[in-house]
C-alpha positions as CSV (number, residue, x, y, z in Angstrom):
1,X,5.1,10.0,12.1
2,X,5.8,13.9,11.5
3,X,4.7,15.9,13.7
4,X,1.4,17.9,12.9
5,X,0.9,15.6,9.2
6,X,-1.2,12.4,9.3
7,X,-0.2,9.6,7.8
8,X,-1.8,9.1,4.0
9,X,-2.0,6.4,1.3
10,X,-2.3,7.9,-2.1
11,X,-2.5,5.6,-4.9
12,X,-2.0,7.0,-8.6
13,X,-3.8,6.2,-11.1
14,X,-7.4,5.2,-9.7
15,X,-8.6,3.6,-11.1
16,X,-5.6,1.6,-12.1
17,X,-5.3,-1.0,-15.0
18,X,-1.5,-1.7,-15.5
19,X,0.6,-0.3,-13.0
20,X,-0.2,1.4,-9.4
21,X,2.2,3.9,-7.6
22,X,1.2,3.4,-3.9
23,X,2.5,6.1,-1.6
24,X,2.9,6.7,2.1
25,X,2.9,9.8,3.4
26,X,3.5,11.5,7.0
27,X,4.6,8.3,8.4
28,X,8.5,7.9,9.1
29,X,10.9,5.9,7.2
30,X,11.2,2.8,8.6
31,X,10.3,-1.3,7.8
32,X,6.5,-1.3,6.8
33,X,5.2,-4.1,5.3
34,X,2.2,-3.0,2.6
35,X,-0.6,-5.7,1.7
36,X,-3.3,-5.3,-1.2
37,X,-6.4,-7.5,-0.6
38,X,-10.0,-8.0,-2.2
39,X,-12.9,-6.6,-0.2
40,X,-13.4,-10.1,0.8
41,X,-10.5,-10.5,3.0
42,X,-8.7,-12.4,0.2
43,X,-4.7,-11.2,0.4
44,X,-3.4,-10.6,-3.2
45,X,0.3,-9.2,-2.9
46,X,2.7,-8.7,0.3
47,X,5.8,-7.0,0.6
48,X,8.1,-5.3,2.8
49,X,9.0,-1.7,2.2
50,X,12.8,-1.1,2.8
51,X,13.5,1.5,5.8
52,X,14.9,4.2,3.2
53,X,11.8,4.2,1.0
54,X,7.7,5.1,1.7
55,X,7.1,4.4,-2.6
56,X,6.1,1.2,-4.3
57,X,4.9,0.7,-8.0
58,X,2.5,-2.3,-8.4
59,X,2.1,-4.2,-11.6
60,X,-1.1,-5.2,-11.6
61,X,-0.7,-7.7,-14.9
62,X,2.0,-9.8,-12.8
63,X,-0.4,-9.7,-10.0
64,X,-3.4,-11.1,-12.1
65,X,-5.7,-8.8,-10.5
66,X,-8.9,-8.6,-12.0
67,X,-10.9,-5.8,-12.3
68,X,-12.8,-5.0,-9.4
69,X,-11.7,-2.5,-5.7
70,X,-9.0,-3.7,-3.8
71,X,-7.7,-2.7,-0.4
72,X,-4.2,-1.2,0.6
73,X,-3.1,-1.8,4.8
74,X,0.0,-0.6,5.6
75,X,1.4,-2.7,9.1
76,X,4.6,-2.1,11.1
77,X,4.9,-4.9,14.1
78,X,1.4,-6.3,13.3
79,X,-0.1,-3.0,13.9
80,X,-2.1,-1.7,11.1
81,X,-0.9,2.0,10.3
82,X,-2.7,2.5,7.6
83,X,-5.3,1.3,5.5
84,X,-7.6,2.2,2.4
């Protein structure tokens, strides 16, 4: 993490309805692994973020989500960083 900055998950647009730009900021560039989940626990996509990038763009039609408020976590070595 930079020094001084804490670590932020922005998501653009929210809401969303096609695609989702997640980003994450004032953490430092290495393997993080980013999950999106229902508010009941129920894991809808997974993946791992390379080291050289803190950006991910969602499409939510290939996902199948349905409309409703979803949670982002952001882990490195099964330690949550992140999460909202």
């Amino acid at each position: 993490m930079n020094s001084g900055q804490l670590p932020n998950i922005t998501v653009i647009p929210s809401p969303a309805s096609n695609y989702a730009a997640v980003s994450i900021e004032g953490y430092d560039k290495s393997e993080k692994r980013i999950i999106m989940s229902t508010l009941f626990g129920h894991q809808v996509f997974e993946a791992q973020l390379d080291v050289k990038t803190n950006n991910l763009k969602l499409d939510l039609n290939i996902l199948n989500a349905t409309t409703g408020i979803y949670m982002i976590r952001v882990t490195k070595s099964n330690n949550i960083i992140l999460s909202g």
